[in-house]
Residue, then its C-alpha position, 0 to 999 in steps of 0.5 A: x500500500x502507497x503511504x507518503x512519509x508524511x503520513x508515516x510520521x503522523x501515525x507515530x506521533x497519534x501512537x503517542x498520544x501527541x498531535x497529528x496534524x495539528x495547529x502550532x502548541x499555543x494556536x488554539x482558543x475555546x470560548x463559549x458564545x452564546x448556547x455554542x462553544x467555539x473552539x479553534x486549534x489543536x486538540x489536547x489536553x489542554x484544550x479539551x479540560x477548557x472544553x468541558x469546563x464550559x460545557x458544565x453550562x447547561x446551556x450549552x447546545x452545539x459546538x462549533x469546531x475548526x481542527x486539524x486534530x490532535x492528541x486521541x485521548x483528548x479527542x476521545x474525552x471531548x467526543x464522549x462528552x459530545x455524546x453524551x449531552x447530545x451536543x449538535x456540531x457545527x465545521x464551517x472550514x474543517x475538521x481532521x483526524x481526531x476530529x473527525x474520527x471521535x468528535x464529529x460522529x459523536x454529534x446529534x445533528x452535523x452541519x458542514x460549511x461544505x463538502x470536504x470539511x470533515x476528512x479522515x486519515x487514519x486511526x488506532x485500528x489502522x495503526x494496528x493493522x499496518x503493524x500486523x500487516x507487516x507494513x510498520x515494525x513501531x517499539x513494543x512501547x508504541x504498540x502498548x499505547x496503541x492497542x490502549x487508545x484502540x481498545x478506547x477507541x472500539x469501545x467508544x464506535x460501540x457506544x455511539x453506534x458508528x462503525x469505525x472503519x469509515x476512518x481508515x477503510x480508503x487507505x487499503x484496497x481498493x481506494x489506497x488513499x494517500x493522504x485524507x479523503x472524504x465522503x458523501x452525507x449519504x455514505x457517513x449515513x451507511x457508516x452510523x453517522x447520521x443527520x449530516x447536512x452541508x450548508x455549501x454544495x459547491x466543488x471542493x477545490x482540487x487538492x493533492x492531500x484531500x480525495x471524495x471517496x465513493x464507497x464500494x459497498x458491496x465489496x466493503x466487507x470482504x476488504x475489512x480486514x481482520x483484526x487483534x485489537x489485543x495481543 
């Protein structure tokens, strides 16, 4: 399977629990404004402990969220607690990785500024898969953390009822995505991710990082592959 180096160096650092493709530290703010929180950057620790500190206002009915992702655990912890207070979302520009893998299906209602704004590259089952595929070969360390944040992650698509491999199924074949891609409301739909609606439907400028994937659903399944989430 092709995968650029860029790619290659994002997994280890999601392996470590670090930022994937994030904002620079320090370029993040999160503020309530009205029934929303507003939140814009990276996504760690940090920032998520802001998150749900203004989300103990009860008040609080959607999130607005521009990010490029961030640390998993983070994400996780802000995407439960999504969930959980059946938060609506709001991505006017974009959101990527531990953004769209955890936070962005968490949501009840989702409303994209237009297609393309929630794209995917990855997550912790991929990363498993590429070490028990022989594609990488990370230190025992880097897998123990990876096969935690896995197990947190499975747990978390079980409880939101979303299949989680609409974050990493178009980085195999037969779709052998590079880089991020994106779908169809109608695919997120099949998915588990349900109630998506894009405000702007014009065309997403060309992009060499960002592909529209059209998902061969009679052939998903027997692409899936197997997987050991635990040794």
């Amino acid at each position: 399977m092709a995968m650029c180096q860029r790619f290659i160096a994002t997994v280890l650092m999601v392996v470590c629990a670090s930022v994937a493709r994030a904002q620079p530290a320090g370029a993040a703010s999160v503020e309530a404004l009205g029934d929303a929180i507003v939140f814009a950057g990276q996504i760690n620790a940090g920032t998520a402990a802001q998150f749900l500190q203004l989300l103990q206002d009860p008040g609080i009915k959607r999130l607005v969220i521009t990010s490029r992702g961030g640390s998993v655990a983070a994400a996780l912890d802000m995407a439960l607690a999504v969930h959980d207070r059946q938060l609506d979302i709001e991505v006017p520009a974009g959101c990527l990785s531990s953004c769209a893998n955890y936070i962005f299906p968490a949501a009840r209602r989702k409303t994209l500024g237009r297609p393309g704004v929630v794209a995917w590259h990855g997550n912790m089952a991929h990363v498993l898969f590429l070490q028990q595929s022989g594609q990488a070969n990370w230190s025992q360390s880097e897998m123990q953390s990876a096969r935690e944040l896995a197990l947190r992650e499975a747990e978390f698509f079980r409880r939101i009822r979303v299949d989680g491999f609409v974050c990493w199924f178009a980085k195999i074949a037969p779709y052998d995505v590079d880089d991020f891609y994106y779908l169809s409301a109608q695919d997120m739909e099949r998915f588990g991710i349900h109630d998506v609606s894009v405000g702007n439907e014009s065309p997403v400028p060309a992009s060499p990082e960002l592909l529209k994937v059209s998902v061969d659903w009679p052939t998903l399944e027997a692409s899936r592959p197997a997987m050991k989430v635990q040794e």
